[in-house]
C-alpha positions in Angstrom: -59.9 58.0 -178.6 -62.4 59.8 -177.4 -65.1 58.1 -175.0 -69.0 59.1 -174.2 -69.6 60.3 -170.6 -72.8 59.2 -169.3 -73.7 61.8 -165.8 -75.7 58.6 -164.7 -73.1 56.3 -164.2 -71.2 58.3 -161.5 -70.3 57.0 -158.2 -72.6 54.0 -159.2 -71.2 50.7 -157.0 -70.4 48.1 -160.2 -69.4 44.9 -160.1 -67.5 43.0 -162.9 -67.0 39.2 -162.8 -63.7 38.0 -164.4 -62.0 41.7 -164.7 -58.4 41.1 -164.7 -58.0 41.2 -168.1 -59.3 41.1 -172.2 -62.7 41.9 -172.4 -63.0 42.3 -168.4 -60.4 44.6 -167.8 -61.9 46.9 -170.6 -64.8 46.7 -169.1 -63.1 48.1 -165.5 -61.4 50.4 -167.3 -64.8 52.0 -169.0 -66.6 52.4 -165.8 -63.7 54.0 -164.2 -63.8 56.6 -167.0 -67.2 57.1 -166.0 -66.5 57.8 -162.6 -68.4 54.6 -161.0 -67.3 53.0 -158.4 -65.8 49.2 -159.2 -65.4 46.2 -157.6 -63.7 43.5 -160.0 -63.6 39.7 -159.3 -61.2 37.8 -160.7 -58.7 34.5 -159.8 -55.5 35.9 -161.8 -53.7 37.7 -159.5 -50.7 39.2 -161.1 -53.1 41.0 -164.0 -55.7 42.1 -161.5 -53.2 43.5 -159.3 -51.6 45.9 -162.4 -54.9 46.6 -163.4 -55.7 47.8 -160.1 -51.8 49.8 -160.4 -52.5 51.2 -163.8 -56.1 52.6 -162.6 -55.0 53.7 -159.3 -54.8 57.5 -159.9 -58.4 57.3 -161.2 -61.1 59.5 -159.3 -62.8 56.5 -158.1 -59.7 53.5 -158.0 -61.7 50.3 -159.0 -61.0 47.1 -156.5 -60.0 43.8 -157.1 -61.3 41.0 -154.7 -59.8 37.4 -155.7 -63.0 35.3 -156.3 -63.7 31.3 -157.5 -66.8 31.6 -159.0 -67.2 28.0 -159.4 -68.1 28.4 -155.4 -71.5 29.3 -154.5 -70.2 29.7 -151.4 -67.2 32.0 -151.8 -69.8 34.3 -153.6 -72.4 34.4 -150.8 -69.5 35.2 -148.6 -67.4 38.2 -150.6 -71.0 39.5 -152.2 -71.7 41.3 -148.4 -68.2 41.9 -148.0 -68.3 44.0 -151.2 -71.7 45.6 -150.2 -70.1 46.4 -146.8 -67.3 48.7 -148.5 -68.5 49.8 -151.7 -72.7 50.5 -150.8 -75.5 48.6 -152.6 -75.0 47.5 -156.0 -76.0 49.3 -158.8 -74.9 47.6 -162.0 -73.9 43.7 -161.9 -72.0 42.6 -165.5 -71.3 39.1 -165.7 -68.2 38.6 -167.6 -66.0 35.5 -166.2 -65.8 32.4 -168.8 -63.2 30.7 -170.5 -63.8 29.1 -173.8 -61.4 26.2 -173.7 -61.3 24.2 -176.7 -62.7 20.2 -176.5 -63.5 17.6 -178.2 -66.8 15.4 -177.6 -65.4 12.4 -177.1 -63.2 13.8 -174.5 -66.0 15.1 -172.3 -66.3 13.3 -169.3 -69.3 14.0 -166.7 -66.7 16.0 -164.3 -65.0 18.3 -167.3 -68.8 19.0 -168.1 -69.6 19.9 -164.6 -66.6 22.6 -164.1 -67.0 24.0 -167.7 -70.9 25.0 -166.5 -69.6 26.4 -163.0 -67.4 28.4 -165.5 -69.5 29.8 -168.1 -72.9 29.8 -166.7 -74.1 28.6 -162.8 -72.2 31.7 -161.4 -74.1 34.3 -163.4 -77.4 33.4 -161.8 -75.7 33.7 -158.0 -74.1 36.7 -158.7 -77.7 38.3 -160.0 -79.1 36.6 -156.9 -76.3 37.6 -155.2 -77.5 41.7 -156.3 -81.1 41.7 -156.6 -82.2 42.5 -153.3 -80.2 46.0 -153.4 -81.7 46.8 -156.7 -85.1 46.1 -155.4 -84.3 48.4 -152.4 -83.1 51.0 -154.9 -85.8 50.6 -157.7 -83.6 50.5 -160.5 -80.6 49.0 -161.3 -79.0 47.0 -164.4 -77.2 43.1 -164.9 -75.3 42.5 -168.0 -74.5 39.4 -169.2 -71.7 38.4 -171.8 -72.1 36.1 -174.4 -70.8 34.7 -177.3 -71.4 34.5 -181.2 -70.0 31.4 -181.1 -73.0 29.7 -180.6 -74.8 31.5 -183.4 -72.1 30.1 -185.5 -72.1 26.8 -184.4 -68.0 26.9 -184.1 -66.3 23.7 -183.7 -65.1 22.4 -180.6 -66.7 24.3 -178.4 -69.8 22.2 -177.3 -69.9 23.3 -173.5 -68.9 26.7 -174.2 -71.6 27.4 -176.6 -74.1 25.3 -174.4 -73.7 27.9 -172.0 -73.4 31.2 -173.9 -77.2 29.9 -175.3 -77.9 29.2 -171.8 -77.1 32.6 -170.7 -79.0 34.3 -173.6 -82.1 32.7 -172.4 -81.4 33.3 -168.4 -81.1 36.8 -169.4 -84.5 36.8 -170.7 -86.3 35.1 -168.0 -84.6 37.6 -165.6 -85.6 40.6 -167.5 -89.4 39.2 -166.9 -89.0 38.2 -163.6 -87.2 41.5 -162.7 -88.3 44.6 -164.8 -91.2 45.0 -162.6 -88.7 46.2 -160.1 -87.1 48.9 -162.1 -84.1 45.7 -163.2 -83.1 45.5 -166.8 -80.8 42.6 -168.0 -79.3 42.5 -171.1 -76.8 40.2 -172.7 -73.9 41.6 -174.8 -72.6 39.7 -177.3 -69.4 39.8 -178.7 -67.8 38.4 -181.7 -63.7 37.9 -182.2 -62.5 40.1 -180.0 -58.4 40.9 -180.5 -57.9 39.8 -176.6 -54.1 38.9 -175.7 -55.4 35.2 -174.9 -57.2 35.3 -178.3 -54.4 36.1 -179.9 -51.8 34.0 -178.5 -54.1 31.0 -178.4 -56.4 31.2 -181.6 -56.3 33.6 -184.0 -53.5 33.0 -186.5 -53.1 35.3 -189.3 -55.0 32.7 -191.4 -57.9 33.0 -188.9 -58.3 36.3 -188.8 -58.2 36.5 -192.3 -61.2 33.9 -192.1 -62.8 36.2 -189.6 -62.4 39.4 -191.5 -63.7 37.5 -194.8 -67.1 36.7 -193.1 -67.5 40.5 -191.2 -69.0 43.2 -192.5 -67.1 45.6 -191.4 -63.3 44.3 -192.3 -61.6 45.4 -189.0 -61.0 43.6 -185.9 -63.4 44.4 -182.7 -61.4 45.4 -180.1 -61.9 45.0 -176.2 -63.1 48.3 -175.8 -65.9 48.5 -178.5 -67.4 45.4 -175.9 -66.9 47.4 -172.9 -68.6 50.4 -175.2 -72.2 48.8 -175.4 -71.3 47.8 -171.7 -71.6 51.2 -170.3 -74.4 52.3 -172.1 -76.3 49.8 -171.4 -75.5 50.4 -167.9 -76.3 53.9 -168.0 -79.9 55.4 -168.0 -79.7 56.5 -172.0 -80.8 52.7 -172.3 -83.7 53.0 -169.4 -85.4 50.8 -172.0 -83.5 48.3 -173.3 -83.9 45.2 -171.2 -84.8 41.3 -172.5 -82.3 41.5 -175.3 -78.9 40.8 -177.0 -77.1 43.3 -178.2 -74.2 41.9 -180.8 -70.8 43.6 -181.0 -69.4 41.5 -183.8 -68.7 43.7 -186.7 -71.6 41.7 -188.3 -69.9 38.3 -188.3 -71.7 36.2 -190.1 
């Protein structure tokens, strides 16, 4: 398959939350194409490390740095380590979540409380976490995953899709606060995308019949048509696109 080169996007210093694997590690993978420069925080170990194999004879090998981002405080540590061996940041995409399944009875005021550090607190630390090198530089681009889940209104998922609301509206509030700096922040969302968890946890061949039967386009979206928008959103072809979402779904509705 044949990719887009974007000239902007070389030796840029990217970082990608949660890129050990599924939508993340296509994500790594894309930049790396592009000739950028990636860090990629993750807490599986085993799939970040082959990632890191399997990308190793690239012209700019992306790094993996193990990283809880339900600490504040591990990312205000490894954020200047990264800076210190990679250069200012340049692109910031906020990809970590998980999308466990629960019921609302079963919600206690802890499991609420991790599922947020999960899906939404980090993203606004890692932004604040970039910021002051994109000031520095005058330009410079966060992207933020979401979810159609939320527009849906899927079932068991009330945290999850708390959050992936939540981060629709943080990215707009950053993209004010920030575009007078040269920032844009957009928010990618994606629909049911044919990840290995995905697969093995969800979507049976019943539900991906009920999937295709509500898309428009009757084929599944893969990891890499996420990563796709990704990149160019990153790159200066999108100079102005900032404050928005941007739905990779196959129009899932």
């Amino acid at each position: 398959m044949s990719h887009t080169v974007y000239p902007s996007l070389r030796n840029k210093r990217v970082i990608v939350t949660g890129g050990g694997s599924g939508i993340g590690a296509a994500i790594v993978e894309a930049f790396a194409r592009q000739n950028a420069r990636v860090a990629f925080l993750d807490i599986a170990d085993e799939p970040s490390r082959e990632l890191e194999r399997k990308l190793a004879s690239s012209e700019t090998p992306p790094r993996y740095y193990h990283c809880d981002l339900r600490s504040i405080e591990t990312i205000r540590e490894l954020f200047p380590r990264i800076r210190s061996e990679l250069g200012g940041v340049d692109v910031l995409v906020n990809n970590a979540a998980n999308d466990d399944r629960h019921a609302l009875g079963e919600i206690t005021e802890k499991y609420w409380d991790e599922r947020i550090a999960v899906n939404l607190r980090h993203l606004l630390f890692c932004a604040q976490a970039v910021v002051e090198d994109m000031k520095a530089a005058g330009a410079g681009a966060i992207i933020n995953l979401g979810s159609v889940s939320w527009h849906l209104a899927l079932p068991d998922l009330t945290i999850y899709q708390t959050a992936k609301a939540g981060i629709e509206g943080m990215t707009r509030a950053l993209a004010r606060d920030l575009g007078t700096y040269g920032i844009r922040v957009n928010c990618v969302v994606p629909g049911g995308v044919r990840t290995p968890r995905q697969i093995a946890l969800w979507h049976t061949p019943d539900e991906e019949m009920r999937m295709l039967g509500m898309q428009c386009i009757k084929a599944r979206v893969e990891p890499n048509d996420v990563a796709n928008m990704v990149v160019f959103l990153a790159s200066d072809d999108a100079r102005m696109c900032t404050g928005h979402e941007y739905f990779v779904d196959a129009g899932w509705r």
